[in-house]
MIVOBA-176295 format. One record per atom (N, C-alpha, C): residue in one letter; x, y negated, z. Coordinates in pm, whole numbers, plus 50000, padded with zeros to 5 digits. Layout:
MIVOBA-176295
AXYZ...
END
This chain:
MIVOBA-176295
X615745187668676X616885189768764X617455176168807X617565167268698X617745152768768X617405147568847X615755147568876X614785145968928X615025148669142X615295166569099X615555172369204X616965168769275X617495166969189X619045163169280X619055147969302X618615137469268X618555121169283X617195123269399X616485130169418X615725131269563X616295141769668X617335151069669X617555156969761X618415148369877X618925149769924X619715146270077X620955155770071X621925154469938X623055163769860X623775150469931X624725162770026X626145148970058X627375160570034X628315159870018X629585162669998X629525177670041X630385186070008X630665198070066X629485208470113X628355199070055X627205209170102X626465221770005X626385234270089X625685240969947X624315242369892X623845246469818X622745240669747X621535252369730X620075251069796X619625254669793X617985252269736X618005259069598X616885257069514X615585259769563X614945256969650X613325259569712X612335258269542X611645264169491X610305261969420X609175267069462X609205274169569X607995279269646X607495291769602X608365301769516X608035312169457X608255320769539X609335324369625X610115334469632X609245340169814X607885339369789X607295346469904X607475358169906X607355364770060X606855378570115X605705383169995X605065382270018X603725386969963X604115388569813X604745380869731X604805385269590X606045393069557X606635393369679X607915400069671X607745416769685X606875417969771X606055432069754X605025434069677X604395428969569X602855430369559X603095431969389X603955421269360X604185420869205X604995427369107X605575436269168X606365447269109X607125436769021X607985445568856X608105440768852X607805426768750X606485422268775X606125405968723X606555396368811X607125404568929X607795394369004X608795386968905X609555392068828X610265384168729X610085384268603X609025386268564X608355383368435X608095366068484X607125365368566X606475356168606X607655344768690X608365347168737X609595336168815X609795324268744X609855310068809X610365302868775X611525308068754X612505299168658X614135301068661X614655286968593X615635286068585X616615277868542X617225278068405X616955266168318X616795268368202X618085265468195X619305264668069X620885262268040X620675249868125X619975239668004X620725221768030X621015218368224X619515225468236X619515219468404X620765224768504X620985239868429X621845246668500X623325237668529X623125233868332X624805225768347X625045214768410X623635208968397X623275197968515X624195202068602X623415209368729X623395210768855X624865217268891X625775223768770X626955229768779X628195219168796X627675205568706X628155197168750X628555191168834X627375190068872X627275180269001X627395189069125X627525201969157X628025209369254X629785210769221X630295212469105X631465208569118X632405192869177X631225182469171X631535173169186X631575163169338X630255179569388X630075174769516X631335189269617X632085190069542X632545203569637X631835215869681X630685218769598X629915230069644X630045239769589X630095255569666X630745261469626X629735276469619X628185280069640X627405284869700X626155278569613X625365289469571X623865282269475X622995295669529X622255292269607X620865300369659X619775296269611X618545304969537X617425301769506X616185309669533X615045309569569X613695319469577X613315324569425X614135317169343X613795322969218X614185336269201X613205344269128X613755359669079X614715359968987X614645357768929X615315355368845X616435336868833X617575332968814X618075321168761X617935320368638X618415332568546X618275326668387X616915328668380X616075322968299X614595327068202X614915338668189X613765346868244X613165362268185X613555364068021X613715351167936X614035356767776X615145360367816X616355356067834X617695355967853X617925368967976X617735368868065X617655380968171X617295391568139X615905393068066X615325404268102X614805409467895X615795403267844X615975405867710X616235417467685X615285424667574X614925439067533X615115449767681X614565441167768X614545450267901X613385453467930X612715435467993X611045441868030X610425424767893X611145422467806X611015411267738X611855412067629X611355404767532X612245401567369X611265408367313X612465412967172X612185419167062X611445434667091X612305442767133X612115451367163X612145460967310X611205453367402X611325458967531X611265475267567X612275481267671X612105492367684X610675497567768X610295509167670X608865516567716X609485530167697X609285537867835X608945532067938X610095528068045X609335515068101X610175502468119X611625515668254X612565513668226X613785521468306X613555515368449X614315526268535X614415518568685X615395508868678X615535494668731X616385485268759X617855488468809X618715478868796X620155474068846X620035489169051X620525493369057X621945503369012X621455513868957X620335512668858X620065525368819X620735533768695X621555544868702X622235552368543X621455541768436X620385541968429X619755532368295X620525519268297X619875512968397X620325497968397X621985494168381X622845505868433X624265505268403X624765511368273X624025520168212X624055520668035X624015509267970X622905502067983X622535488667881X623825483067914X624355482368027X625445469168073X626395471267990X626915489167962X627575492167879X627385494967743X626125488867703X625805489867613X625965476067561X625415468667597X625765452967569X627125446367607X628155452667669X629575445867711X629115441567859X629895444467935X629865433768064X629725417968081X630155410067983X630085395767963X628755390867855X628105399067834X626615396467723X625385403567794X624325394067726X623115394367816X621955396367736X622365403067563X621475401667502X620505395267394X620415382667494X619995374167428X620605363667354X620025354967206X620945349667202X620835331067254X619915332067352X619805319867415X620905321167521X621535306467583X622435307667645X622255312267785X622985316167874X623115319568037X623335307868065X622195303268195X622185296568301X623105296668401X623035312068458X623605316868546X625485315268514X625505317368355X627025314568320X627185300968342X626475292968337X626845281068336X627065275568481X626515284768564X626515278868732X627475284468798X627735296568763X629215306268806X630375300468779X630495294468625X631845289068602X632515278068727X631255272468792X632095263268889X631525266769035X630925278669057X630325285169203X631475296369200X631255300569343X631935313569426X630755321769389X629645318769442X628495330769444X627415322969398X626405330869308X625015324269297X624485338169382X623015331169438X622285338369508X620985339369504X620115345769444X618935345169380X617605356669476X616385355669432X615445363069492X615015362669636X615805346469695X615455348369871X614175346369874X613565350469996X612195349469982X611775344470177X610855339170176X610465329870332X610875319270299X611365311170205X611965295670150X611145288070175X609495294870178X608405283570174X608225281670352X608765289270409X608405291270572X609585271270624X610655271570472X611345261270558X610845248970547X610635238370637X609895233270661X610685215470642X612125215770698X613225204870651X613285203470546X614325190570501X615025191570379X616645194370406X616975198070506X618295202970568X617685210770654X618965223770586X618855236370696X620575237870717X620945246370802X622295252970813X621585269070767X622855277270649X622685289370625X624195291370695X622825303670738X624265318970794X623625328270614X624695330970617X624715342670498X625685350970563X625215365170570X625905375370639X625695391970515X627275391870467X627295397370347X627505413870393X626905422570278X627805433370297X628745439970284X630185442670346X631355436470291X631655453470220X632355454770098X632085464869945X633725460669933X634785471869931X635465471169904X635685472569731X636445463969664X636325461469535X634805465269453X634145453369511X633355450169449X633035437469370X631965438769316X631845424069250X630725416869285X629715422069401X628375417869409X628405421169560X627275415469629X627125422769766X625855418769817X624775428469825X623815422869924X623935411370040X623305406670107X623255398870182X622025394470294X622725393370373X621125386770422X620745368770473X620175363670468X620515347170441X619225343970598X619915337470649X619045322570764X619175312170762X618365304170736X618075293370711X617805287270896X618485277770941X618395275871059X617765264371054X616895262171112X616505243071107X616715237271248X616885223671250X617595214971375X615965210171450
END
């Protein structure tokens, strides 16, 4: 993550968008879900890294092609991974299943007892934004995003749809 942020073109007020070249068309349909078995993600340290230094740069917005931000251990713990994964594996997030576990584990716990990434990037973001996919189509190292949300009265989440504009 050091690495990636001391080579990006990060100036002030800008928001931050994680490219790793995962988050194609093609695996986005094809891989069910090993689409996030298999995802890069964002391990704690880097997270706190980068939480940093988006607090520091005024950024307020974290988009990634990753399926996942936390590691599949931490995410997808006794889900489709851990100790004891569910067989057979439940339908996903809004499904009656997937909103049991939530209430099964508390709203603020994830299971695992490795730390959240994603907690660590929220504490100083508005929104993280995960699973975009065409990232590899961008071709800059500066884009302008339109993010055009779906607006959910008292909600806590919202689909979206994201463009990446290049100059």
């Amino acid at each position: 993550m050091e690495n990636a942020i001391s080579d990006a073109d990060y100036r002030q007020d800008d928001e931050v968008l994680l490219r790793t070249g995962w988050g194609t068309r093609q695996k986005a349909y094809e891989l069910g879900i090993d689409y996030y078995k298999r995802t890069p993600s964002i391990h704690y340290d880097a997270a706190a890294l980068l939480a940093a230094k988006m607090d520091e740069m005024g950024s307020s917005l974290f988009m990634t092609d990753c399926g996942l931000v936390n590691p599949p251990r931490v995410q997808g713990h006794n889900w489709f991974r851990g100790d004891a994964p569910l067989v057979p594996l439940p339908k996903p997030w809004p499904s009656a299943e997937a909103r049991e576990r939530v209430l099964d584990l508390g709203a603020h716990k994830h299971g695992s007892s490795h730390p959240s990434s994603y907690g660590a990037l929220i504490r100083k973001v508005i929104a993280g934004c995960k699973c975009l996919i065409d990232c590899d189509q961008i071709k800059n190292n500066r884009v302008k995003m339109i993010v055009l949300p779906l607006l959910i009265k008292k909600g806590g989440a919202s689909p979206c749809r994201f463009i990446a504009v290049e100059d």
